[in-house]
N, C-alpha and C positions, 0 to 999 in steps of 0.2 A: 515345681509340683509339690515337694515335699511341703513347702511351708504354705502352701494353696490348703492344701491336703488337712495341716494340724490349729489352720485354724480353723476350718469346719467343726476336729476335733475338741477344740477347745469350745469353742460357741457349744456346742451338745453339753459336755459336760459340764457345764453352766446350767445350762439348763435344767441336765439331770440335779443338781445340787440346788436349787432354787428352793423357795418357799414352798411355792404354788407347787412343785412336782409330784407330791403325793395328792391333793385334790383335782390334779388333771390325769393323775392316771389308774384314780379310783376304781373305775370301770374297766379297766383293762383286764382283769381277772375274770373269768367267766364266772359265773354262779355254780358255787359248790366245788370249786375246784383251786380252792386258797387254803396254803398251809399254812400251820401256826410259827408262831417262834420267827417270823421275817427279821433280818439284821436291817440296819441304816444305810449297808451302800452293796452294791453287788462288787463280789470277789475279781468277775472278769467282765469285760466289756471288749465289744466287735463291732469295727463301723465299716460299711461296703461301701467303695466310691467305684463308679465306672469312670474311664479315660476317655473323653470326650474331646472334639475339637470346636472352637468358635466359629465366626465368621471371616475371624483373622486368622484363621490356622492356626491360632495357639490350643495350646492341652488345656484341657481345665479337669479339675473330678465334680463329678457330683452323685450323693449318698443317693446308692438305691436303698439300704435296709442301715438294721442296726440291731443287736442285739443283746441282754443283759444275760450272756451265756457263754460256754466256753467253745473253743473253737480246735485245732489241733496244736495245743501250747507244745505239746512233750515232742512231736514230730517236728517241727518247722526248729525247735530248738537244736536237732542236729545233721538236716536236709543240707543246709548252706554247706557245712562242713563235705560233705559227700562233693555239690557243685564244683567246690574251691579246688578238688582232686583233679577234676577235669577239664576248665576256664579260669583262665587268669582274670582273675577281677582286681582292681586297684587298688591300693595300701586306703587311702582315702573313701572309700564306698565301704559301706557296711548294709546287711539287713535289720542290724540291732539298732537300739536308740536307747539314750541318756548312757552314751558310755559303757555299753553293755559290749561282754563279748561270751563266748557261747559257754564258758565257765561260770561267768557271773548271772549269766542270762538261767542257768538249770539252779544256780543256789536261790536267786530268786522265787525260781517255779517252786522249788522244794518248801520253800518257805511260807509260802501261799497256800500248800496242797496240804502239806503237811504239820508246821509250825511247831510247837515245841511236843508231838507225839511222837510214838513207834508208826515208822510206817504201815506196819504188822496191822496198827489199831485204824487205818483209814483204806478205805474201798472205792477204788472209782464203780460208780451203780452206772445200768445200762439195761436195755432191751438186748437180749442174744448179741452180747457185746460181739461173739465171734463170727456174727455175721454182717454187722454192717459194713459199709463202707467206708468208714472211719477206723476197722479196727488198727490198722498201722499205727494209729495215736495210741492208743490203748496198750496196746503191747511195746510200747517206744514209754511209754510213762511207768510200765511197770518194771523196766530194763532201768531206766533212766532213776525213779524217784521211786520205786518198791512198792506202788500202790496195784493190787492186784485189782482185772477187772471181772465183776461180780453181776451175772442177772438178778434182776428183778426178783425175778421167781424161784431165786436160791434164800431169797431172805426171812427169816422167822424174830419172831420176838416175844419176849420175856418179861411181862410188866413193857415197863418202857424201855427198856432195852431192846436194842436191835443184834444180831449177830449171824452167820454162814457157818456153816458145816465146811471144815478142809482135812482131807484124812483123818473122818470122824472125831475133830475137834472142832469143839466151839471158836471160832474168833468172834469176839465181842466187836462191836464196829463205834467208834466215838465220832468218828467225822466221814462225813459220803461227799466225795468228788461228783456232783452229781454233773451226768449226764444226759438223761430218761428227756425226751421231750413228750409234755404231758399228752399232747395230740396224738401222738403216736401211741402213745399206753391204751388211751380211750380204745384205738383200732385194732390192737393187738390184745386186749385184756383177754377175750375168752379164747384165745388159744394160747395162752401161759397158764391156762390150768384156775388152780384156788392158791392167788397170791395175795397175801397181806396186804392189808389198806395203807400205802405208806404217807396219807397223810394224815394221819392221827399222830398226836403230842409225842414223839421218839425223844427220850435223850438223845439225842445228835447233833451236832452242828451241821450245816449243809456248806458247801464252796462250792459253785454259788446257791443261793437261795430260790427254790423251786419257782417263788412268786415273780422274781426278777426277769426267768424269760416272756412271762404278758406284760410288765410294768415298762420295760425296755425292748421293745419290738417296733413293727409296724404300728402300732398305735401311737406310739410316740410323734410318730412322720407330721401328722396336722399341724400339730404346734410349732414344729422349728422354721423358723424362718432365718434361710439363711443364702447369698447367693449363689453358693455350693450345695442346695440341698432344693430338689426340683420342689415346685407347690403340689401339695397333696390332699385332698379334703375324706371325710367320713364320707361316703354313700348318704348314709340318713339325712346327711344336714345342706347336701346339694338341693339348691333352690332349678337350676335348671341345667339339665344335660346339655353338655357344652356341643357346639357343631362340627366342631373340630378332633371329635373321639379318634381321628388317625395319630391325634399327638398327647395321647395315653393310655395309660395301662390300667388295669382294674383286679387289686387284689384282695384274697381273702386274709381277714387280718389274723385267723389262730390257724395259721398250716405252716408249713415247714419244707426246707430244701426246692423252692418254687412251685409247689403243688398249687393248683389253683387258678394260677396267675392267666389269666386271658389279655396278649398281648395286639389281637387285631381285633379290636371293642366295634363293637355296631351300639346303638340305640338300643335292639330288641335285648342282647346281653344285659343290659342295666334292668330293660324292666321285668326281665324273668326275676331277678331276685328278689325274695320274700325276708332276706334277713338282711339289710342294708346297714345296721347298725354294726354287722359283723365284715361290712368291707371297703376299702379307698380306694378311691380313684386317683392315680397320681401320673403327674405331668412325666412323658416318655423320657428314659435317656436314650440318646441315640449315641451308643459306643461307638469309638475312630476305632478303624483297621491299624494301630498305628506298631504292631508288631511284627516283623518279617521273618517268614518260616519258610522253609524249602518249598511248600505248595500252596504259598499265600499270605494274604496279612491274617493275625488274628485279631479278635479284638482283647481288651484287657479291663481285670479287674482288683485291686489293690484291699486288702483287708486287713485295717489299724488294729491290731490286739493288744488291750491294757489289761494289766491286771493290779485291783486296788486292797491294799493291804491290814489290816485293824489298824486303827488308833494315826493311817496318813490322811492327810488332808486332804489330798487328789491320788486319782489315779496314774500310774505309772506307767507309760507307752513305752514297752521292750521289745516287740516286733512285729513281722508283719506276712501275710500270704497272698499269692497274687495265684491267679485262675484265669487262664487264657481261653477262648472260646468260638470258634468259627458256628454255631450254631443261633438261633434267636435270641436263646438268652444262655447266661452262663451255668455251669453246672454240666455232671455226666451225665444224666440221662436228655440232653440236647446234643451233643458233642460224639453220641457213640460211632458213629460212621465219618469222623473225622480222626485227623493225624496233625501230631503237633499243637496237641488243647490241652488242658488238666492246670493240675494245680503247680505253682510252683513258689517263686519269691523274689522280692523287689531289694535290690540293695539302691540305696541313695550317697548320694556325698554326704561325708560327715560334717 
């Protein structure tokens, strides 16, 4: 599985790296909502396979998503460790890759997050960081790497500088861990009050770069063709509704955390849409039950996390998070009236 699994990843990142990859994913940007100052490669990269079986019982993965965004790097880097207290896992399996272990795995992060500044001087940004769902990362990255997490709507600026108020001092900000997904700002904007436009020209670096969650998403899906990565097409550019809609799903391609996703398609579904250029159709995965819990199989999901560094060639695959699911698709708000689901972590032989 593992190496099913990395050369899916490897085919992707080929492709992200291609010629053509900035003219095919031109459009991915919505209008009006591209920041300035985009770098050459995104800082972190996430690729989602679900666990699948053939016709011969074997496992295969194939990529539901993918994203040019970060995921819970600062959490998953010290989960394994807690596991390891309470399961013997074998000298030979690890969750980490290229030789990494949960030391080298946080100088890594640090070095990505941070590189050669004061922590002091970098902010991981967020919507009401202390309400998501993710704040365990949040607060595990500022224990871990010192980057404290900062709303939105704490931000002011100064010329182009950016900086927060902390016990009535200024902290200057040089670099934003960003996390904000833009969609979600859109929905939330007018109840943060009168916050700064933060996509206007900031001295700041971003890790990663705002533009990289539409560049490296769902839109990306059309173009890969891969035998581990189901067929997907744009809505707009379908010549005919296929007859067979029970063996696919239909997504909208700028939403977040499966918002949107209509999993049992009719015909009537496709024709209501008025904005087709904003959504795919892709070939179903049908997840195996192939995990054993005290009240059932679950099914499973495996997610590659790289993080790609200035001035490397490729990106670098250090670990990984796996989400278990007895619900239709994966994720907590499918799963809340089950036991034995959530997130957790894959180790493999080394």
């Amino acid at each position: 599985m593992k190496e099913k699994i990395i050369s899916a990843c490897d085919y992707i990142i080929g492709e992200i790296k291609s010629i053509d990859f900035t003219s095919k994913t031109s459009k991915a940007i919505p209008a009006g909502e591209s920041f300035p100052n985009q770098n050459s490669f995104p800082h972190c990269l996430v690729f989602d396979f679900g666990i699948c079986t053939n016709e011969n019982h074997e496992f295969y993965p194939a990529l539901i998503e993918l994203q040019g965004f970060p995921s819970l790097y600062a959490f998953q880097g010290i989960y394994p460790s807690i596991l390891e207290k309470h399961f013997q896992i074998p000298d030979n399996y690890s969750c980490f890759f290229n030789g990494l272990d949960k030391e080298s795995y946080l100088k890594a992060l640090q070095k990505l997050l941070v590189g050669n500044l004061n922590p002091d001087e970098v902010i991981l940004l967020e919507i009401r960081p202390h309400q998501q769902k993710t704040r365990i990362d949040f607060y595990m990255t500022e224990k871990l790497i010192g980057i404290k997490p900062v709303c939105i709507s704490a931000l002011k600026a100064e010329g182009r500088k950016l900086y927060y108020e902390l016990n009535g001092e200024r902290k200057y900000i040089k670099r934003i861990y960003n996390r904000v997904i833009i969609d979600e700002l859109k929905q939330e904007k007018e109840s943060l009050g009168n916050i700064i436009n933060i996509q206007q020209d900031y001295d700041v670096e971003w890790v990663p770069h705002p533009n990289w969650f539409y560049q490296i998403s769902k839109y990306l899906l059309p173009y890969l063709k891969h035998s581990y990565i189901p067929e997907t097409f744009f809505l707009s550019e379908l010549k005919n509704i296929p007859n067979d809609l029970e063996n696919y799903v239909l997504k909208p391609l700028f939403s977040f955390a499966g918002q949107g996703v209509i999993i049992d398609l009719t015909a009537e579904d496709i024709k209501k849409i008025t904005d087709k250029e904003n959504w795919i159709l892709q070939k179903k995965v049908n997840y195996a039950p192939c995990i054993e819990t005290p009240d059932g199989q679950a099914k499973a999901e495996i997610r590659m996390m790289y993080i790609w560094n200035e001035g490397e060639e490729n990106p670098l695959l250090i670990t990984n998070l796996a989400r278990l699911s007895k619900g239709k698709m994966i994720g907590t708000r499918y799963n809340k009236d089950k036991e034995w689901v959530g997130g957790s972590v894959a180790y493999f032989e080394k």
